[in-house]
C-alpha positions in Angstrom: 76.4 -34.3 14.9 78.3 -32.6 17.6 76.7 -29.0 19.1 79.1 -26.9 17.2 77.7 -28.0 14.1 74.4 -27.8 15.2 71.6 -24.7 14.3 68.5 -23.6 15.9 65.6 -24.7 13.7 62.1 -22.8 14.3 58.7 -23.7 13.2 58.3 -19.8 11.8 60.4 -16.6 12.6 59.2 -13.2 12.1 61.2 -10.5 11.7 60.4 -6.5 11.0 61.8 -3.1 10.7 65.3 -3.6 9.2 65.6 -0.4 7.1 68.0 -1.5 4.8 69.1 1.5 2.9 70.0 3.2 5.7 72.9 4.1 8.1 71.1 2.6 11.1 70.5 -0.6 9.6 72.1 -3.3 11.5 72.8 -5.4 8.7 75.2 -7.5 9.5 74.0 -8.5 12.9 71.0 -9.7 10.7 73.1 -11.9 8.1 74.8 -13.3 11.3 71.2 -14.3 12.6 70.0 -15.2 9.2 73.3 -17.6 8.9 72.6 -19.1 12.3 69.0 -20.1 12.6 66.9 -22.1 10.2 63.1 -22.0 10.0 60.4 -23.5 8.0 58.5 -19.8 7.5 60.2 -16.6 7.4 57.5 -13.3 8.0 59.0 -10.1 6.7 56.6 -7.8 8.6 57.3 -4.8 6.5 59.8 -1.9 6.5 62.7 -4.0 5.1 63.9 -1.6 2.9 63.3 2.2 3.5 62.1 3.1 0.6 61.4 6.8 2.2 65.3 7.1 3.1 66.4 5.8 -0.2 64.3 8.4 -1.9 66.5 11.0 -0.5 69.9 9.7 -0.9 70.8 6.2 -2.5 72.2 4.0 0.6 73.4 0.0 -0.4 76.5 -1.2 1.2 77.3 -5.0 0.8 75.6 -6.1 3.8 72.6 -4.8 2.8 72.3 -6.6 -0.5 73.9 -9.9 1.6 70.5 -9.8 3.3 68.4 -10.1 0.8 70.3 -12.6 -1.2 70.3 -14.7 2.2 66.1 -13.8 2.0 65.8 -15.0 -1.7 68.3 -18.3 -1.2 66.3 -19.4 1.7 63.1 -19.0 -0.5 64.5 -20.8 -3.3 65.5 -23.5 -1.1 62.4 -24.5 0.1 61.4 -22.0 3.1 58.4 -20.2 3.1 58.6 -16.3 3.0 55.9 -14.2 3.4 56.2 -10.4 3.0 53.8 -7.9 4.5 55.1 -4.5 3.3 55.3 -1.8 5.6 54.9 2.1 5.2 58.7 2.7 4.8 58.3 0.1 2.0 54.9 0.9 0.8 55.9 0.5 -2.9 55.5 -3.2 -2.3 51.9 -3.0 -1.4 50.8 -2.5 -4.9 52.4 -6.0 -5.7 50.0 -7.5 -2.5 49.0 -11.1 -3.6 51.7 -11.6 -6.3 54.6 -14.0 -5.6 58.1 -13.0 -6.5 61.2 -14.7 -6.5 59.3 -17.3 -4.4 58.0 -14.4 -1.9 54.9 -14.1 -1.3 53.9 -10.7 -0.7 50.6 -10.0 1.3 48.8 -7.1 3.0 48.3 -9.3 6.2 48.2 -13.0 6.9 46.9 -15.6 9.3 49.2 -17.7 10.8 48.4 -20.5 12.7 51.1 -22.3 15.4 51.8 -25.8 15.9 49.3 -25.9 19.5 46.3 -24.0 16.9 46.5 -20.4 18.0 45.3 -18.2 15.1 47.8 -14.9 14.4 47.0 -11.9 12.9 50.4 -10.8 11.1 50.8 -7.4 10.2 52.7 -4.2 10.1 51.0 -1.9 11.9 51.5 1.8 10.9 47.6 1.6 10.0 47.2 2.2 14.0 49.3 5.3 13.7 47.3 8.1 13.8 50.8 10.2 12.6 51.5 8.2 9.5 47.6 7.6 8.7 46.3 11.7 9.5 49.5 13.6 9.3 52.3 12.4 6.6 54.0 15.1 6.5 54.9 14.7 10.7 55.5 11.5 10.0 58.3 12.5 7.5 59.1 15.3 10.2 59.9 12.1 12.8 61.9 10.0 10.1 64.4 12.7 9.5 65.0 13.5 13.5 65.0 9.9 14.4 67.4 9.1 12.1 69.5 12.1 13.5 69.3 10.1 16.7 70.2 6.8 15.0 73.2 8.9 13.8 74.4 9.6 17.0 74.0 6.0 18.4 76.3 4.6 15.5 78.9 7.0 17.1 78.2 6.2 20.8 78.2 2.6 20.0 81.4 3.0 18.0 83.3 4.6 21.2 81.7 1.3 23.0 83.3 -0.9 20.3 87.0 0.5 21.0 86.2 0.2 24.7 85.6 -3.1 24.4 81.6 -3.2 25.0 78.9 -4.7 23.2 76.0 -3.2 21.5 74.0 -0.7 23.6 71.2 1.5 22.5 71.6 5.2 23.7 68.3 6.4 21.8 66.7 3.3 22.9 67.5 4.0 26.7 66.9 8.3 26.1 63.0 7.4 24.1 61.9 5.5 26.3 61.9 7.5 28.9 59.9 10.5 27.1 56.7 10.2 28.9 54.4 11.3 25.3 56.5 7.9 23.8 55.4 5.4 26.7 52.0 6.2 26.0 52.3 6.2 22.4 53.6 2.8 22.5 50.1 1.8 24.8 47.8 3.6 22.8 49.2 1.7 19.7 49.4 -1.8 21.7 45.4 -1.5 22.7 44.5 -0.6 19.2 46.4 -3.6 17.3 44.7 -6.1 20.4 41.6 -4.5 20.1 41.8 -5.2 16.4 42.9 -8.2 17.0 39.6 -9.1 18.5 37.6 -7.9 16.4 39.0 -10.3 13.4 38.3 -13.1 16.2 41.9 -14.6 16.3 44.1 -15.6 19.1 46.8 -12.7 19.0 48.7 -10.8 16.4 52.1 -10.0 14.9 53.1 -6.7 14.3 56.1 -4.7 14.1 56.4 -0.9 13.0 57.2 0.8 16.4 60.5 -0.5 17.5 59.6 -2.4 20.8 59.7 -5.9 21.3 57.2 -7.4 22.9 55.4 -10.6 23.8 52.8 -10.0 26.4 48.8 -10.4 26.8 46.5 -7.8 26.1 43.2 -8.6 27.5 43.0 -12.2 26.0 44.6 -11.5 23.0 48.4 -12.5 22.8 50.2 -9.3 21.6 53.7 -9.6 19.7 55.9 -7.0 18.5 59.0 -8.6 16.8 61.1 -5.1 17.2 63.7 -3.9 14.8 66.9 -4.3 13.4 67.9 -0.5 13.9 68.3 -0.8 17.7 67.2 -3.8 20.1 67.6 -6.3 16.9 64.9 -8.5 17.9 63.4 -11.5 16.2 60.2 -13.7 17.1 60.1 -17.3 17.0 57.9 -20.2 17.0 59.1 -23.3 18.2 57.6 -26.4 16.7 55.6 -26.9 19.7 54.0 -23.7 19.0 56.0 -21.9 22.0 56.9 -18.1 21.0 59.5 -16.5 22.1 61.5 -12.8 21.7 65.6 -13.2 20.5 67.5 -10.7 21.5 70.1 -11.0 19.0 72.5 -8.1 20.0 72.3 -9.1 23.5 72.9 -13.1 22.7 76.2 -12.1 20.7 77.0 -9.7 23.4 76.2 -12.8 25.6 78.5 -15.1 23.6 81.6 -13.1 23.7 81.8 -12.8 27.5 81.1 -16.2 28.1 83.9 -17.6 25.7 86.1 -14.2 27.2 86.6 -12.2 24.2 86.6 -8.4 24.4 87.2 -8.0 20.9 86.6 -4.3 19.5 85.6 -5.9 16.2 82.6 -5.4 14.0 79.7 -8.1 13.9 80.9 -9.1 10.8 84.4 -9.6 11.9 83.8 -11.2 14.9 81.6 -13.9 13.4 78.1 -14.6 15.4 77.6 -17.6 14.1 80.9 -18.7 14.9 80.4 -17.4 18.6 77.5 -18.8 19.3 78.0 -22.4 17.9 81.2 -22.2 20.6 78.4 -21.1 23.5 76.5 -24.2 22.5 79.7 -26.1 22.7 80.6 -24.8 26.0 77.2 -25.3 27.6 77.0 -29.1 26.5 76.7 -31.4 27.8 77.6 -31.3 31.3 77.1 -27.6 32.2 73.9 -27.3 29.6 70.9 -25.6 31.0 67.8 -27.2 30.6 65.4 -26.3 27.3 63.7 -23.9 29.8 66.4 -22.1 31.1 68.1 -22.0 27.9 64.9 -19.7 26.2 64.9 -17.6 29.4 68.8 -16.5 28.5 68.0 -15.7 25.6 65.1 -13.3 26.7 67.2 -10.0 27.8 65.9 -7.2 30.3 66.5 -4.7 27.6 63.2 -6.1 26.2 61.3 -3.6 28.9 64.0 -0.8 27.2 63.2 -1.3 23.3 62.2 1.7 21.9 58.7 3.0 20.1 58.3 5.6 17.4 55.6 6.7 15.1 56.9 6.6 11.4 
């Protein structure tokens, strides 16, 4: 089998925060991913579908009904899916232990990784004070961050005809609003501390929009990110190895290295296509080593993701 026919396979890959149903939604950088990569387990770490948007006004383009039928295909042939509903999608929660369309859905889950470490996987918006106390600022924050979602789609969109890759503007203006940064701690020492006290290695979460993968005393704390923004996945290698994909980044990656500057959309362009001819390139003479290869795929925007409260 030669590398351009060849896919990443992963032990388990956790994903979070889509929002399908809204404008934001990166949906067709997801299908890309979910075309490209394989897994044994898939974790949908809740807010795949925004139920709270959808309420408003009804939201469904193709791409957003092309990821769930990629979802449900890879359930029905064989993978494991586990969903853990999220506040944006809390209408699943009342269907928590039930099984549908081979998804499992679940309020949390323990996950355990090829080398034994135990993994608390949830969403996470029980840690935020705004969503859990105040639900009517939480609302309040939905509506204006979704104004600023608005207004990346057209920055990026000017990007697009000039030739550059993704780029989050609200990502980069966030995360430089001091009350955020420490929202995003608070919420980080809450889920480890938590994390403790159920006595398990480290935890999974999602709900803020930052992708991370970092220790938090001893607990190993991992936030898989979003698919709004900094389209982030987590992975588990089947030697139990985690590690943060930067999947905006890694297509952004692939179209330098194979010098395209095309103004096209994801879908267009074809990831999966792009980065089967990165493989390609980088084998076998020029490949970097296993190592290397997982640090290129961990970008610097990972410091740059963005955190928000609803």
């Amino acid at each position: 089998m030669t590398a351009m026919n060849t896919k990443p396979h992963y032990r388990t890959v956790w994903i979070s925060d889509v929002h399908l149903g809204t404008r934001g939604c990166q949906a067709e950088l997801l299908v890309d991913f979910l075309n490209e990569v394989t897994a044994d387990t898939y974790y949908l770490v809740g807010d795949i579908i925004d139920g709270w948007r959808l309420k408003k006004s009804w939201y469904w383009p193709e791409s957003h009904h092309a990821v769930i039928t990629n979802i449900m295909e890879k359930a029905r042939n064989g993978a494991k899916v586990i969903f853990v509903p999220g506040n944006h999608d809390e209408f699943a929660r009342e269907f928590v232990d039930m099984t549908f369309g081979h998804v499992d859905v679940r309020m949390n889950d323990i996950h355990t990784t090829a080398d034994g470490k135990r993994l608390l996987v949830i969403h996470g918006d029980e840690f935020d004070g705004v969503v859990k106390y105040a639900r009517w600022l939480a609302y309040l924050g939905d509506t204006a961050y979704n104004f600023a979602i608005m207004l990346n789609r057209y920055f990026n969109a000017a990007r697009r005809k000039l030739g550059y890759g993704y780029w989050s503007l609200s990502a980069y203006l966030k995360n430089r609003v001091k009350n955020a940064v420490q929202f995003i701690c608070d919420f980080e020492n809450a889920v480890a501390h938590a994390a403790t006290k159920r006595k398990v290695d480290g935890v999974v979460c999602g709900h803020i929009h930052h992708a991370e993968k970092r220790m938090i005393g001893n607990v190993l704390y991992c936030n898989d990110g979003d698919w709004v923004e900094s389209c982030t996945a987590l992975v588990e290698h089947k030697d139990g190895e985690l590690e943060l994909l930067h999947w905006a980044d890694m297509r952004n990656m692939a179209m330098t290295y194979i010098g395209g500057n095309s103004a096209s959309s994801p879908a267009s362009a074809g990831l999966g296509r792009l980065m089967s001819l990165f493989r390609s390139a980088t084998t076998p003479d020029n490949a970097p080593s296993a190592a290397n290869a997982r640090v290129m795929t961990n970008s610097p925007q990972n410091n740059n993701a963005i955190g928000k409260t609803a």
